[in-house]
N, C-alpha and C positions, 0 to 999 in steps of 0.2 A: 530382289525377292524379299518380302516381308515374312520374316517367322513369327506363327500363329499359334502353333505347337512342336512341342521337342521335347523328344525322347534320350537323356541321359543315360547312357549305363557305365556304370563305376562311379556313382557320382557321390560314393560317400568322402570319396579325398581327393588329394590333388590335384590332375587335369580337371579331372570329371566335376569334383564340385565347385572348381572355379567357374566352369562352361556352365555349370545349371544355375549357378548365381549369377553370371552374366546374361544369362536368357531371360532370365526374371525380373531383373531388373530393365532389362530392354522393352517389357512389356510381353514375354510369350509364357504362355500358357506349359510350365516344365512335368514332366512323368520323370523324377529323380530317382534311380535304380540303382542301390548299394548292393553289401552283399546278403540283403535276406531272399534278393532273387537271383536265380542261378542260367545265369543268362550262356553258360555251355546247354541248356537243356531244352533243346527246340520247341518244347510245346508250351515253357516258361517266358520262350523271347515273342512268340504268337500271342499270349496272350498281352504282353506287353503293350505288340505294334496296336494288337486292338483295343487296349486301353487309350493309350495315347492319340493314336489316327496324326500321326506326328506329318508335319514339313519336313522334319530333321531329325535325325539320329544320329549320336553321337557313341561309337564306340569306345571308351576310355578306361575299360576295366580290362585290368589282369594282374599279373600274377608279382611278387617281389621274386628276382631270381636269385639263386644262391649266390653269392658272391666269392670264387674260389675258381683255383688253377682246375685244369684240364684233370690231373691224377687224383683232385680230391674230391670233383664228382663222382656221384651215383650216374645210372643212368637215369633213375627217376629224379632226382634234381637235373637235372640238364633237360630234358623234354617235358619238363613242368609249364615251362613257359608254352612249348606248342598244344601243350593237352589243356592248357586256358588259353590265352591270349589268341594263337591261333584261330581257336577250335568255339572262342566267343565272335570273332568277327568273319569265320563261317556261317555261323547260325544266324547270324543277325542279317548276313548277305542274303545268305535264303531265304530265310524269311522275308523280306523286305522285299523279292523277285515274285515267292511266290503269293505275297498279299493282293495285287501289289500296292505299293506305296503310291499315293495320288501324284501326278504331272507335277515338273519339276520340284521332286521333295531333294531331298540332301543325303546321303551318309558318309559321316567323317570319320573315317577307323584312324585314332592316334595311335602312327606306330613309335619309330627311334629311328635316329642319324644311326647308331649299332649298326642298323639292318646293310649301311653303306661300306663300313670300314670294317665290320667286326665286333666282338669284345671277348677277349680271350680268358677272361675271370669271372663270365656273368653265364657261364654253361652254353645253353642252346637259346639264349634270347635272342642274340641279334641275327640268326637266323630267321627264328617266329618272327624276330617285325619284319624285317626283309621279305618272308612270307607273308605279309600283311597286305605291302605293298602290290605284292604280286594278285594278291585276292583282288584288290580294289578294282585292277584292269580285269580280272578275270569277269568280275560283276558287270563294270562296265561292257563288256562284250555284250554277255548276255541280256543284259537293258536294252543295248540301243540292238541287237538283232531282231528283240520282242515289239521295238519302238515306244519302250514304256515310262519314257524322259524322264529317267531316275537318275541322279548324278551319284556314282562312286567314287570317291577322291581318300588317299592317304595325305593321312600330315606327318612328317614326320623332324619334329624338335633336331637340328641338328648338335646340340652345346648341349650339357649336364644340366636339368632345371634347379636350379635356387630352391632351398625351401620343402621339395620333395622327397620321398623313404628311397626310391631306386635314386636319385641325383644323388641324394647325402652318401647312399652305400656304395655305389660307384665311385664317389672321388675319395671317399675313406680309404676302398681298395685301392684303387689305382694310385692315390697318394702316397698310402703305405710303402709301396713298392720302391719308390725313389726316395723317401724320407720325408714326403711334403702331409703339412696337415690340410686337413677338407676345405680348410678358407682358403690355404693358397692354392692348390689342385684347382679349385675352383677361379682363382683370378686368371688363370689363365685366357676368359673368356670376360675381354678388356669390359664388354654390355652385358651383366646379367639377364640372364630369361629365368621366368617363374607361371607358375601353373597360369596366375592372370595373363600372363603374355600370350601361352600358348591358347588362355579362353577366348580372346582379342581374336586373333589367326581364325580362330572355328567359325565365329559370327562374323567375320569380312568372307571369309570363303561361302559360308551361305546365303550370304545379302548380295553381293555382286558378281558380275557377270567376267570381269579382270582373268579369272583362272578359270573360265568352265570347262575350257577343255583338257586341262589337267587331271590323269590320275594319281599322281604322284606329287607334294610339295614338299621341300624343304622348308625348315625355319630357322630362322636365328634372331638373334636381338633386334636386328638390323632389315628385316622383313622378311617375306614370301622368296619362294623361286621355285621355278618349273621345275622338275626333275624328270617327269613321264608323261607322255600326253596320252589322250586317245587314239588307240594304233596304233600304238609302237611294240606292244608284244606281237612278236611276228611266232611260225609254228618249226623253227630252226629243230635240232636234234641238240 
């Protein structure tokens, strides 16, 4: 698939404005959305998709989470990530269903590797991406029962990104803990990833046909991989 237009949100820093500098440079036509639009607010993300009239939408804004043990959260820092991050790649799902978005368009909600293992110093984040995930297939349902050949897919960075405010505070914290500082915390991941690598992932998952029926990717230095397909959320208790 050729991208003609895309719709960026969070694209004033690191995923996000790496993906809208690589859309641009590819030759597509970008709607770059930092934070003077408030893309939790449904009639904000509407107006958007109709700005744009995008192939692609890239989910990539949210929230830095606090960085801190279990007792020295609030409850409001710990559900900060779900009342953004969340609660922007709801609004964007729906909207996106109910515009809808023309035959084979895209939307990439970047969530975190977090949402797989955890992260017990970052509050309720890696929940919300976890939750991210789950949305993507939730979407996807809804698509293909409408037959409205919308593809929903998460990405989600499995390693700390280089370079990034949540990577840097991440391995600060989790550094901290054992006595390592952020460079070595961070060698532990022998290939760095950085916001360009994960922009690279966005534009192969929209251009080709390799993952379509994924709603779930991992990433790492080292490429793609399946984690979720379509179908697999079953209605278990």
């Amino acid at each position: 698939m050729s991208i003609q237009r895309a719709l960026v949100i969070g694209a004033g820093s690191g995923v996000g404005h790496a993906t809208a500098s690589a859309l641009t440079g590819a030759g597509a036509r970008v709607l770059a959305a930092g934070r003077e639009r408030d893309a939790t607010d449904p009639a904000q993300v509407a107006a958007l998709l109709a700005e744009a009239d995008p192939d692609l939408v890239v989910v990539a804004a949210g929230t830095r989470p606090r960085m801190a043990s279990i007792e020295e959260q609030s409850w409001e820092s710990f559900s900060t990530p779900w009342n953004v991050d969340v609660k922007i790649a709801f609004e964007v799902g729906r909207a996106a269903l109910a515009r809808p978005l023309r035959l084979n368009s895209t939307v990439v909600i970047v969530s975190s590797g977090a949402g797989f293992g955890g992260s017990p110093l970052s509050g309720g984040y890696a929940g919300a991406k976890r939750m991210q995930m789950f949305l993507a297939g939730y979407l996807q349902r809804a698509a293909d029962a409408r037959e409205l050949g919308i593809r929903f897919v998460a990405l989600a960075p499995r390693q700390l990104l280089v370079g990034t405010a949540i990577g840097e505070a991440a391995a600060a914290a989790y550094g901290a803990e054992i006595g390592e500082s952020v460079e070595a915390y961070m060698g532990r991941f022998p290939v760095p990833l950085d916001a360009a690598g994960v922009a690279r992932a966005i534009l192969s998952i929209a251009a080709d046909e390799e993952h379509r029926q994924a709603t779930v990717l991992g990433l790492t230095a080292n490429g793609l991989e399946v984690i979720e397909r379509v179908g697999d959320l079953g209605g278990g208790k």
